[in-house]
N, CA, C and O atoms as CSV, one atom per row, in Angstrom:
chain,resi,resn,atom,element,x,y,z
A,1,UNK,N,N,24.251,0.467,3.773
A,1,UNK,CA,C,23.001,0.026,4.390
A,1,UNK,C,C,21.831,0.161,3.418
A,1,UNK,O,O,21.957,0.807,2.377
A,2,UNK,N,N,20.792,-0.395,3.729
A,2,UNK,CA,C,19.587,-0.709,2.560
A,2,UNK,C,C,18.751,0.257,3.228
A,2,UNK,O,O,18.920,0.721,4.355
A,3,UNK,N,N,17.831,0.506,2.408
A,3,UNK,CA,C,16.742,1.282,3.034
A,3,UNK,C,C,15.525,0.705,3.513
A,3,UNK,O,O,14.804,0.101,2.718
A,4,UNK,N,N,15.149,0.840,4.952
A,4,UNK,CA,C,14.082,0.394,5.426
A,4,UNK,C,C,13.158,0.647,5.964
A,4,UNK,O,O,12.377,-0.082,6.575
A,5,UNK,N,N,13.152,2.234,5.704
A,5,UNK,CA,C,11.594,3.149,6.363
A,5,UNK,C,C,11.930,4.296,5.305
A,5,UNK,O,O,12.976,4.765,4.858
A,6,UNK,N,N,10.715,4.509,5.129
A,6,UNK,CA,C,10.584,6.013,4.184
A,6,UNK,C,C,9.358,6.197,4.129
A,6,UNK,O,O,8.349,5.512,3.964
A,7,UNK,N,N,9.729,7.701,4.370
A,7,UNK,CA,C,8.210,8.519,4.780
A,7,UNK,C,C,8.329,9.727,3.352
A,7,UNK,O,O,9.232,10.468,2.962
A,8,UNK,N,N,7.301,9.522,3.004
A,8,UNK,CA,C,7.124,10.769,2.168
A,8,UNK,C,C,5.709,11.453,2.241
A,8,UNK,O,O,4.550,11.040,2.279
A,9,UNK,N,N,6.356,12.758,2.242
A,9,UNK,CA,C,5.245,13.728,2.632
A,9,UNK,C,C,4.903,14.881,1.780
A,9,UNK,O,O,5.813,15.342,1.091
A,10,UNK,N,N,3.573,15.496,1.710
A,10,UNK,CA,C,3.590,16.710,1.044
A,10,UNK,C,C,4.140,16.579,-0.729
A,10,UNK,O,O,4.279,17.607,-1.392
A,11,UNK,N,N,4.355,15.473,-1.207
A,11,UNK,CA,C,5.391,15.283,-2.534
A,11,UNK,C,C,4.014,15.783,-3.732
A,11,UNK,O,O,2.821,15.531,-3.561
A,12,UNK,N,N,4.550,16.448,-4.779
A,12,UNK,CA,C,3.440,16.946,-5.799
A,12,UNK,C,C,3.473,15.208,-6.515
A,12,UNK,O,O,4.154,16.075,-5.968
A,13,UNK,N,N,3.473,14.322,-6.884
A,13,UNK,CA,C,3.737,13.391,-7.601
A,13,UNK,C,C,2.404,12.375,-7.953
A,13,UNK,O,O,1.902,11.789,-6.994
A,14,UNK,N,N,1.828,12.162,-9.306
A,14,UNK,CA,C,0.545,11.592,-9.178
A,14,UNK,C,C,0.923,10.220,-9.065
A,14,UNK,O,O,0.029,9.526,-8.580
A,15,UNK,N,N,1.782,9.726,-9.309
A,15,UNK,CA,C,1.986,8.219,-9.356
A,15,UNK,C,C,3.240,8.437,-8.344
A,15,UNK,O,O,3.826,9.509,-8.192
A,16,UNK,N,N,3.563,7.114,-7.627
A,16,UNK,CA,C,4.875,6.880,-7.133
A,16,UNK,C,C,5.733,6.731,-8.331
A,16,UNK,O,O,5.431,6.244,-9.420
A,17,UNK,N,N,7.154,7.371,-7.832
A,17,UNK,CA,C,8.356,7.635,-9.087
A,17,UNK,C,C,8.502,6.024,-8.916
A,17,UNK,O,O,8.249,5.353,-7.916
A,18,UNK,N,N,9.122,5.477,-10.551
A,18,UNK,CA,C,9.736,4.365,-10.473
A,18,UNK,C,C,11.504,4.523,-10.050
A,18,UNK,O,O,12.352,3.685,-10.355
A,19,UNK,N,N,11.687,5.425,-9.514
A,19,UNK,CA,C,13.120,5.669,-9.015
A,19,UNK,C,C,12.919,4.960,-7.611
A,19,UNK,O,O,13.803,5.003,-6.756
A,20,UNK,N,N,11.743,4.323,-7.420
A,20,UNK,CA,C,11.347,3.831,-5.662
A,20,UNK,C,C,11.560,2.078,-5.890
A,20,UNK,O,O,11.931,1.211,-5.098
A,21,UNK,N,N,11.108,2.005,-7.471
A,21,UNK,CA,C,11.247,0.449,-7.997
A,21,UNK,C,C,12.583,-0.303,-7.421
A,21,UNK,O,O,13.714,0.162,-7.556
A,22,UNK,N,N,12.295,-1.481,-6.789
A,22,UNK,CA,C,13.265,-2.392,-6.576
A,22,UNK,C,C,13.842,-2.003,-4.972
A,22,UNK,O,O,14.967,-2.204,-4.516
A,23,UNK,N,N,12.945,-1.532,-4.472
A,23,UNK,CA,C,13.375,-1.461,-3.004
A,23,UNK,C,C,12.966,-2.455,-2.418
A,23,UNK,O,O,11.817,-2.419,-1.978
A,24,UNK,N,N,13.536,-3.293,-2.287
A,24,UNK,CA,C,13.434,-4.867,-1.961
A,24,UNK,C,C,13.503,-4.952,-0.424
A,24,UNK,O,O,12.741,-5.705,0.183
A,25,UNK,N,N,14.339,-4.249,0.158
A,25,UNK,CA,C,14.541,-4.283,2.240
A,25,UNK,C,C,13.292,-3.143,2.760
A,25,UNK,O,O,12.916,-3.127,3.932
A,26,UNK,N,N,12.785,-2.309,1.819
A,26,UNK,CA,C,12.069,-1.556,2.520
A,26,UNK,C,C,11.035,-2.410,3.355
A,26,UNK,O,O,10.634,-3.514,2.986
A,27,UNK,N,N,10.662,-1.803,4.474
A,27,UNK,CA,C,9.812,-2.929,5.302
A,27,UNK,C,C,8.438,-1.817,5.698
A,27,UNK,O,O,7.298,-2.108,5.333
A,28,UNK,N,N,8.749,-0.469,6.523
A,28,UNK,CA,C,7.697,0.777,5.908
A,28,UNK,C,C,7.971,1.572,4.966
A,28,UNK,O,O,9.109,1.907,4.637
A,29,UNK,N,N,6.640,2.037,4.318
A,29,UNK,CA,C,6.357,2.767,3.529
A,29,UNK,C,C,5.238,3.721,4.062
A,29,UNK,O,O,4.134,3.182,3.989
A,30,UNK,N,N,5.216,4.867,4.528
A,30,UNK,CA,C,4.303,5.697,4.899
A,30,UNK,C,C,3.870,7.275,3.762
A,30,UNK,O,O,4.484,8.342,3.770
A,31,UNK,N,N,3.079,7.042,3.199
A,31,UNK,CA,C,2.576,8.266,2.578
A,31,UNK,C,C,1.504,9.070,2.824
A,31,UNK,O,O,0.367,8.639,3.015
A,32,UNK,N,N,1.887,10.480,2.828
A,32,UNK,CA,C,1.162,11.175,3.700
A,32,UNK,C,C,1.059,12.693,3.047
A,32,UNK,O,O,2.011,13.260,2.511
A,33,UNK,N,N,-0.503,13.344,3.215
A,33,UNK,CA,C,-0.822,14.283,2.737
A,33,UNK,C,C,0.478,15.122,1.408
A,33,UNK,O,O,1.202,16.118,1.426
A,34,UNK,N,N,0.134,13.868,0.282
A,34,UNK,CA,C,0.139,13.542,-0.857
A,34,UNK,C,C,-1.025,14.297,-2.078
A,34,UNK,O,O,-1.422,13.701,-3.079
A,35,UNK,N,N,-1.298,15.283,-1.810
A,35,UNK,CA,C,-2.670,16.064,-2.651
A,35,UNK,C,C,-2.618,15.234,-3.816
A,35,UNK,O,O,-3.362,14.263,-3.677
A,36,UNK,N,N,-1.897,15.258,-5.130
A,36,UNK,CA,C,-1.977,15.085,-6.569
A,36,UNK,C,C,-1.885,13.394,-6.280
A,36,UNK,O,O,-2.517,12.673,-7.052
A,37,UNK,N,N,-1.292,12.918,-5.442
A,37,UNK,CA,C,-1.031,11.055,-6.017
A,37,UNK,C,C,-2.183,10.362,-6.248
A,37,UNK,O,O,-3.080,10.422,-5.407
A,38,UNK,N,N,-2.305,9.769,-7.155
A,38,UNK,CA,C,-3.807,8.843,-8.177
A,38,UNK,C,C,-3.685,7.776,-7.945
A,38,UNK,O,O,-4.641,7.080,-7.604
A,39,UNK,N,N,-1.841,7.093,-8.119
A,39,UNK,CA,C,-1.598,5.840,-7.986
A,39,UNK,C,C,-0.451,5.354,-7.523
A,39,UNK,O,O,0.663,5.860,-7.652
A,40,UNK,N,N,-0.777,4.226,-6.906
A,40,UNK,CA,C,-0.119,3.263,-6.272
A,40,UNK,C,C,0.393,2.088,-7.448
A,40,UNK,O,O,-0.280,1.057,-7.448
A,41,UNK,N,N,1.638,2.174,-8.542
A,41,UNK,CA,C,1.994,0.957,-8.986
A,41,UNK,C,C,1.953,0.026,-8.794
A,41,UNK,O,O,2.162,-0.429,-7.669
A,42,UNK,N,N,1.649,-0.705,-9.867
A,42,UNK,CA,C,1.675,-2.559,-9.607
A,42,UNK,C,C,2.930,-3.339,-9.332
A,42,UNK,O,O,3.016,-4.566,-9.274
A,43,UNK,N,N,4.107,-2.261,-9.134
A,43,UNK,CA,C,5.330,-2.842,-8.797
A,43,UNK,C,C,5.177,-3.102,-7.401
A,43,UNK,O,O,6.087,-3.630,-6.762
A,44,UNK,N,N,4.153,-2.790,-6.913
A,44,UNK,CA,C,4.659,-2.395,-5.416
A,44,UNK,C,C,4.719,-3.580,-4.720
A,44,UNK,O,O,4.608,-3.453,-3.501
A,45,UNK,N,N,4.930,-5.217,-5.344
A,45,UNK,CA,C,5.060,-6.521,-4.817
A,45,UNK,C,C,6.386,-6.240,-5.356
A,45,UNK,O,O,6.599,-7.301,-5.943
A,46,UNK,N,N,7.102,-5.740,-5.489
A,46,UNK,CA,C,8.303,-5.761,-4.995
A,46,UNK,C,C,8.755,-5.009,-4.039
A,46,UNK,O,O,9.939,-4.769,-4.274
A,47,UNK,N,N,8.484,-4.626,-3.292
A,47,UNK,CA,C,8.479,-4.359,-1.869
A,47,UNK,C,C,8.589,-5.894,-1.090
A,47,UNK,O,O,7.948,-6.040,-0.049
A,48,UNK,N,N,9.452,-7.079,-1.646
A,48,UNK,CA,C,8.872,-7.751,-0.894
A,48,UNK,C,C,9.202,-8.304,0.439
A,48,UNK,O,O,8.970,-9.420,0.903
A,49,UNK,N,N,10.111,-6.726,1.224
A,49,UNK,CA,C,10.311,-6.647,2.812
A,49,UNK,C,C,9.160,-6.107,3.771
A,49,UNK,O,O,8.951,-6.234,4.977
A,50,UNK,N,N,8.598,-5.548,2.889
A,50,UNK,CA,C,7.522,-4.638,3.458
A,50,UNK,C,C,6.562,-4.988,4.348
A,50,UNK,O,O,5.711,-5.847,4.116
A,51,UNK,N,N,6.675,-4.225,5.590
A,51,UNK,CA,C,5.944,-4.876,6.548
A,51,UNK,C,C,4.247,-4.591,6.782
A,51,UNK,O,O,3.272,-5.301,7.027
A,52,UNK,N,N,4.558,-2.766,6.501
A,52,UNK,CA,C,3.631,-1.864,6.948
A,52,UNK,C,C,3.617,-0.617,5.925
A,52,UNK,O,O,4.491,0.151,5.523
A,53,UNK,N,N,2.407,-0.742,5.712
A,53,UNK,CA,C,2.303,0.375,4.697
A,53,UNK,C,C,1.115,1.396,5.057
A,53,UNK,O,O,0.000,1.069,5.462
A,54,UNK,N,N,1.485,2.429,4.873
A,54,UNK,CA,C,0.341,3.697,5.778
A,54,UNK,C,C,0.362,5.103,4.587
A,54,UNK,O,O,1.245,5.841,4.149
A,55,UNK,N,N,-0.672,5.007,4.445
A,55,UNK,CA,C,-1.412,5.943,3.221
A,55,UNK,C,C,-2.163,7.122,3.856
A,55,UNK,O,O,-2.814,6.737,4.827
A,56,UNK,N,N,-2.244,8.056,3.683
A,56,UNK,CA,C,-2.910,9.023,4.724
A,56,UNK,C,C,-3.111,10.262,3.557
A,56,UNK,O,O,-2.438,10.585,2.578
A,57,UNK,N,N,-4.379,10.794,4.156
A,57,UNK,CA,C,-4.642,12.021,3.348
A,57,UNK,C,C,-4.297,12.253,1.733
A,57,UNK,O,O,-3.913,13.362,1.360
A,58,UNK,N,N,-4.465,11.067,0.727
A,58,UNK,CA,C,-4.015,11.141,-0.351
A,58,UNK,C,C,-5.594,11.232,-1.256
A,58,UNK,O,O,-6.233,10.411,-1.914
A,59,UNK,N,N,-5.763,12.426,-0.950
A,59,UNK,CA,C,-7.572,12.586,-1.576
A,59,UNK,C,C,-7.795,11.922,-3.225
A,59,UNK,O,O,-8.860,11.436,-3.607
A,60,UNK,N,N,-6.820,12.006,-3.881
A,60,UNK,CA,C,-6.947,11.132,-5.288
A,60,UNK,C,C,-6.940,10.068,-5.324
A,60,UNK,O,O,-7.599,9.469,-6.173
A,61,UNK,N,N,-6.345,9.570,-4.601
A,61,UNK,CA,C,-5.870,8.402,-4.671
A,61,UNK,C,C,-6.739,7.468,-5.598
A,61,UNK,O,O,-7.847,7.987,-5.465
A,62,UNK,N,N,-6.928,6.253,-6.577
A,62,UNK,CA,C,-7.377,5.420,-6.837
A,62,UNK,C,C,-6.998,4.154,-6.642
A,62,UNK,O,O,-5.846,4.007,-6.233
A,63,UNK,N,N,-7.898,2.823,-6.889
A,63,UNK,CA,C,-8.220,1.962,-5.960
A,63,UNK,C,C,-6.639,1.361,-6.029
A,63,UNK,O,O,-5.911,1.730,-6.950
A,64,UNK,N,N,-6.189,0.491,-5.087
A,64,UNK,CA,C,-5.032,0.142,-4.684
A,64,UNK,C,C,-4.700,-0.997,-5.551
A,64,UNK,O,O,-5.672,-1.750,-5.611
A,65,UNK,N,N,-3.559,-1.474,-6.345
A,65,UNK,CA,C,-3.515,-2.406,-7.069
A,65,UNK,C,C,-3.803,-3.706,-6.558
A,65,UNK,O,O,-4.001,-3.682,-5.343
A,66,UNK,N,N,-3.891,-4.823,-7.079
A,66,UNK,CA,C,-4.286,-6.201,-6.565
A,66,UNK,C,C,-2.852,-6.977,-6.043
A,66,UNK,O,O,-2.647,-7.950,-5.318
A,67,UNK,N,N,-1.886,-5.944,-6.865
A,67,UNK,CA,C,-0.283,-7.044,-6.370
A,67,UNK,C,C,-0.440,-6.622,-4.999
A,67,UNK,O,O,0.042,-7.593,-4.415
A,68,UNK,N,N,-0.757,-5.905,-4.205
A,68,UNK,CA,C,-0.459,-5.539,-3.075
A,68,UNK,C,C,-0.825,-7.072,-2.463
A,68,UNK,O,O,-0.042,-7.569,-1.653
A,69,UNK,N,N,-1.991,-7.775,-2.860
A,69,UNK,CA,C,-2.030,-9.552,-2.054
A,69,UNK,C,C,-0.585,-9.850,-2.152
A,69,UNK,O,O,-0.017,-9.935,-1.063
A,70,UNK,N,N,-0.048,-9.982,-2.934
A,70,UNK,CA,C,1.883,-10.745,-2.977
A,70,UNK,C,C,2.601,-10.326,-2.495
A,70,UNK,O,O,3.709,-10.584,-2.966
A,71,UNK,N,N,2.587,-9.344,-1.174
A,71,UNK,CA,C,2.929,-8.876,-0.277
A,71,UNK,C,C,3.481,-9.917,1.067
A,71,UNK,O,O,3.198,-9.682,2.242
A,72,UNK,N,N,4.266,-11.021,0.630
A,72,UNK,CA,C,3.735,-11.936,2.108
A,72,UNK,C,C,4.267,-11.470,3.361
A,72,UNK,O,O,4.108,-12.191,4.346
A,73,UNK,N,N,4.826,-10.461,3.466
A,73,UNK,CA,C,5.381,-10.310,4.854
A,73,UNK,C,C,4.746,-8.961,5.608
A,73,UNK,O,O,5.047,-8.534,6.722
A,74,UNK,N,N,3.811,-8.442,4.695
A,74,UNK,CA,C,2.823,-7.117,5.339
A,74,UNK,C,C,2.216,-7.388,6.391
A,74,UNK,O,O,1.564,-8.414,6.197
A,75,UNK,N,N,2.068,-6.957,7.542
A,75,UNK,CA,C,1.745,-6.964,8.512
A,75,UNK,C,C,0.310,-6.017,8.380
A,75,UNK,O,O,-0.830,-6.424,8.160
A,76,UNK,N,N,0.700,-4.856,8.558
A,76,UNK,CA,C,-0.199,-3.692,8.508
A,76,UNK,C,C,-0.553,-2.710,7.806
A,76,UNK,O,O,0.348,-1.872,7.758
A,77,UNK,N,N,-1.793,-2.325,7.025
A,77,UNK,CA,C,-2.363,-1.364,6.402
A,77,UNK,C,C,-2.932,-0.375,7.215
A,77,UNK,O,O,-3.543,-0.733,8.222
A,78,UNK,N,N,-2.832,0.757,6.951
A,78,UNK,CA,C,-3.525,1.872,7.096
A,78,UNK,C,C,-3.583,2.585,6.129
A,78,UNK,O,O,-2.643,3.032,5.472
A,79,UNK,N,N,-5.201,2.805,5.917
A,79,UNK,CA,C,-5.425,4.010,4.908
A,79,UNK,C,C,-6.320,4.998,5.315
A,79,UNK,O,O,-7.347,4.545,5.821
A,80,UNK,N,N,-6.225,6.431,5.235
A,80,UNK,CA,C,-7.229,7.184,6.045
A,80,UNK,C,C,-7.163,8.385,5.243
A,80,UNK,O,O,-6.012,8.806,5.126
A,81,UNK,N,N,-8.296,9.245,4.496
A,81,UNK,CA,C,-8.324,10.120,4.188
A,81,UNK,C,C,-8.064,9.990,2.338
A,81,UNK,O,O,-7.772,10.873,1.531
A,82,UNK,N,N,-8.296,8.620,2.152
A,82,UNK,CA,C,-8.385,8.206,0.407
A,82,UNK,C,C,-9.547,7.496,0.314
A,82,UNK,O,O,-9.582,6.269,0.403
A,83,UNK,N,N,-10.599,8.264,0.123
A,83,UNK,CA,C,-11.976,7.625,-0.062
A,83,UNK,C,C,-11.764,6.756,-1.595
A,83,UNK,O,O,-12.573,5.842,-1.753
A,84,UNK,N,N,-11.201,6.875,-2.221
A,84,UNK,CA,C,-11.020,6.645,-3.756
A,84,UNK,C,C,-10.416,5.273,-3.855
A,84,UNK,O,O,-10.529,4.501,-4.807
A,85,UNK,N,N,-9.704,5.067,-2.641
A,85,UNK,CA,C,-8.514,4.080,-2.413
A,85,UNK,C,C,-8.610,2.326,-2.422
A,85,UNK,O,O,-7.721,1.488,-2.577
A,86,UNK,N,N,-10.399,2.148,-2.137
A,86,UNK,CA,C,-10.534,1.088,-1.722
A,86,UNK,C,C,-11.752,0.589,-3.165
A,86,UNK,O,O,-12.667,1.347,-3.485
A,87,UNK,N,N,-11.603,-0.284,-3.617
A,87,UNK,CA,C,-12.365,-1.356,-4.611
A,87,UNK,C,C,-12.802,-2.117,-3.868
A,87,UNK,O,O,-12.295,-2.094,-2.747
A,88,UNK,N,N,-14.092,-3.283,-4.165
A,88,UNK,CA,C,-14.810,-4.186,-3.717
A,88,UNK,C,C,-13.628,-5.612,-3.668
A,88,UNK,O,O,-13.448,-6.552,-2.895
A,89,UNK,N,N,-13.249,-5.323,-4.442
A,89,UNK,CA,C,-12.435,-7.073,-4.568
A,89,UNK,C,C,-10.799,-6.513,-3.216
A,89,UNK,O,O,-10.276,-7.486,-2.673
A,90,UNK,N,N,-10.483,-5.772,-3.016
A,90,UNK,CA,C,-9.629,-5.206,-2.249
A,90,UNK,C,C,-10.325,-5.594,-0.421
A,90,UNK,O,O,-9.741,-6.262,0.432
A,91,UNK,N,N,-11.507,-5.008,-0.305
A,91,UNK,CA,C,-11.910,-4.695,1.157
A,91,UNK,C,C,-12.312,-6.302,1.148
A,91,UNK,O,O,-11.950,-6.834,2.197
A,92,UNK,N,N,-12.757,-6.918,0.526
A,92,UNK,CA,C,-13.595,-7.977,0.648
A,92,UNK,C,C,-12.911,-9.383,1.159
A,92,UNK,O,O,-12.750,-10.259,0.309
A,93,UNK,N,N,-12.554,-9.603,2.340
A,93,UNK,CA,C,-11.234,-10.603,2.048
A,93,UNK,C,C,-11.863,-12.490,1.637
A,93,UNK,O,O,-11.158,-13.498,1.666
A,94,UNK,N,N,-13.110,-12.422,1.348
A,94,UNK,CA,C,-14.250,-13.442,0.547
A,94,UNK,C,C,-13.782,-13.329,-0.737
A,94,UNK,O,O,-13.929,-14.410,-1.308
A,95,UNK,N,N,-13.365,-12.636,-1.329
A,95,UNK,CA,C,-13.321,-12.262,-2.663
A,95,UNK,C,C,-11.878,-13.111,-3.280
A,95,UNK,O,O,-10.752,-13.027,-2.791
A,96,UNK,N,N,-12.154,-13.670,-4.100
A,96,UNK,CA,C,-10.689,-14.294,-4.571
A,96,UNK,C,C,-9.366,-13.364,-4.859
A,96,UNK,O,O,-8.308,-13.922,-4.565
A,97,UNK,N,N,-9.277,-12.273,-5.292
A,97,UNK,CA,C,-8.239,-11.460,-4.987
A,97,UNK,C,C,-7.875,-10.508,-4.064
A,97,UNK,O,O,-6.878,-9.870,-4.403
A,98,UNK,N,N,-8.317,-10.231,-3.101
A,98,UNK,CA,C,-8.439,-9.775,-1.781
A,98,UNK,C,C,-7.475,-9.774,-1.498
A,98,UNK,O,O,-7.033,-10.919,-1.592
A,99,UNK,N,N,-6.203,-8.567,-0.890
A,99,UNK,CA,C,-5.185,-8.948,-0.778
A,99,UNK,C,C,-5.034,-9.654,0.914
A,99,UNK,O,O,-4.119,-10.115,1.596
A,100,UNK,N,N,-6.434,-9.425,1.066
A,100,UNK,CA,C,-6.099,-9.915,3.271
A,100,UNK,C,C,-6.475,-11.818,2.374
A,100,UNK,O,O,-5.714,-12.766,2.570
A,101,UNK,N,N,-7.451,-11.897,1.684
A,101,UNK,CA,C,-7.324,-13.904,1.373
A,101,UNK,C,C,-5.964,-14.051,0.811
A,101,UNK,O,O,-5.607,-15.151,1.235
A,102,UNK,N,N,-5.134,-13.630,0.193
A,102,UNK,CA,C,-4.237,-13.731,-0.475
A,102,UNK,C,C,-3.138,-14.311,0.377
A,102,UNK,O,O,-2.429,-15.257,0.037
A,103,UNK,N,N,-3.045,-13.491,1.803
A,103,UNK,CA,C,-2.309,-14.044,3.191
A,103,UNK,C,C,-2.588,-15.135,3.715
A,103,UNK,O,O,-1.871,-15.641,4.578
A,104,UNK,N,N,-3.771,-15.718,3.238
A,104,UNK,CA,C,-3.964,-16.711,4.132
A,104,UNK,C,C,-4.632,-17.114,5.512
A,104,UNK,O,O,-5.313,-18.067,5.892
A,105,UNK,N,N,-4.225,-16.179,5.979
A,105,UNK,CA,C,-4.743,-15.791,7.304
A,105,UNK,C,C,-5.098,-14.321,7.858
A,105,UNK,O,O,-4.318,-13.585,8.462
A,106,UNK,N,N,-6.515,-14.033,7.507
A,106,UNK,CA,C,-7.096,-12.896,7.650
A,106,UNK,C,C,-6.515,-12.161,9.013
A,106,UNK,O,O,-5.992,-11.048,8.964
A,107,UNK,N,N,-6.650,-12.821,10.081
A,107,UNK,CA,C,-6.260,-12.651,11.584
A,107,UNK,C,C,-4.819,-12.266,11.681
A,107,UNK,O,O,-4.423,-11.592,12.632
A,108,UNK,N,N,-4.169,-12.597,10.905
A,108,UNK,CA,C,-2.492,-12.193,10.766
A,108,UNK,C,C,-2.137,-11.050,10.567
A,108,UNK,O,O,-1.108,-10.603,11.074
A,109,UNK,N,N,-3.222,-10.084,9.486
A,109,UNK,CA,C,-2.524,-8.819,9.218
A,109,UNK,C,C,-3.750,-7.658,9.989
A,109,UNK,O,O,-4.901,-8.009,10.248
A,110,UNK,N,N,-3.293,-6.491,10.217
A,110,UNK,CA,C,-3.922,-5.598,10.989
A,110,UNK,C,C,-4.624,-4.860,9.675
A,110,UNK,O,O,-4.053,-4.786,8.587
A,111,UNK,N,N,-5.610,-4.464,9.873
A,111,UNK,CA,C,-6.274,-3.761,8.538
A,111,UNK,C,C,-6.633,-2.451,9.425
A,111,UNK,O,O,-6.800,-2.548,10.641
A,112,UNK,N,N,-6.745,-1.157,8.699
A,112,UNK,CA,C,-7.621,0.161,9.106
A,112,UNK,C,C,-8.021,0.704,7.875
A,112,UNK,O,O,-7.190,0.921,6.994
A,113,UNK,N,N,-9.123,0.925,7.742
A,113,UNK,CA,C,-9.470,1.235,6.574
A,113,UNK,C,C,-10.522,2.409,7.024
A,113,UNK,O,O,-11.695,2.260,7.367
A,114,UNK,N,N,-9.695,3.728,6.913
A,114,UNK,CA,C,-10.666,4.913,7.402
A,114,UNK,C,C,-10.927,5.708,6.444
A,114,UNK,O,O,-11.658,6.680,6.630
């Protein structure tokens, strides 16, 4: 069987391991009170099952890569507790790389941006 939810929690790790690279069926991804993680790889459009992705309490975090637009089957973001997490061209879905313009249809994906 493929893997299609994974939660990671509490992990010391500043970047996601590329041992996560090429998880192609994953559909969630939930990360959560994550202290040290900075970054979110630009691999992470290969995720490209991924439905829902939920970021929580990752106080380092920096701003989220732009592949996350090539995401086409994301449904839902949540981010809460990564003030660091969000860039202007990211929140802005006006903005030509925006990953919510990137969908097409702003109304399609659920955004939380806390």
């Amino acid at each position: 069987p493929k893997l299609k939810h994974l939660n990671v929690s509490g992990i010391g790790f500043e970047v996601v391991p590329d041992d996560l690279h090429g998880l192609s069926s994953l559909q969630t991804l939930a990360i959560s009170n994550c202290e040290q993680l900075e970054e979110i790889p630009e691999w992470i459009d290969g995720f490209t099952s991924l439905k829902t992705l939920l970021i929580d309490n990752s106080p380092k975090l920096m701003p989220l890569p732009k592949q996350i637009g090539n995401l086409a089957n994301l449904e839902r973001i949540r981010i809460q507790g990564c003030p660091g997490a969000f860039a202007e061209w990211w929140e802005d879905p006006t903005l030509p790389d925006s990953p919510v313009k990137a969908h097409g249809n702003p109304d399609g994906m659920e955004m939380e941006l806390l």
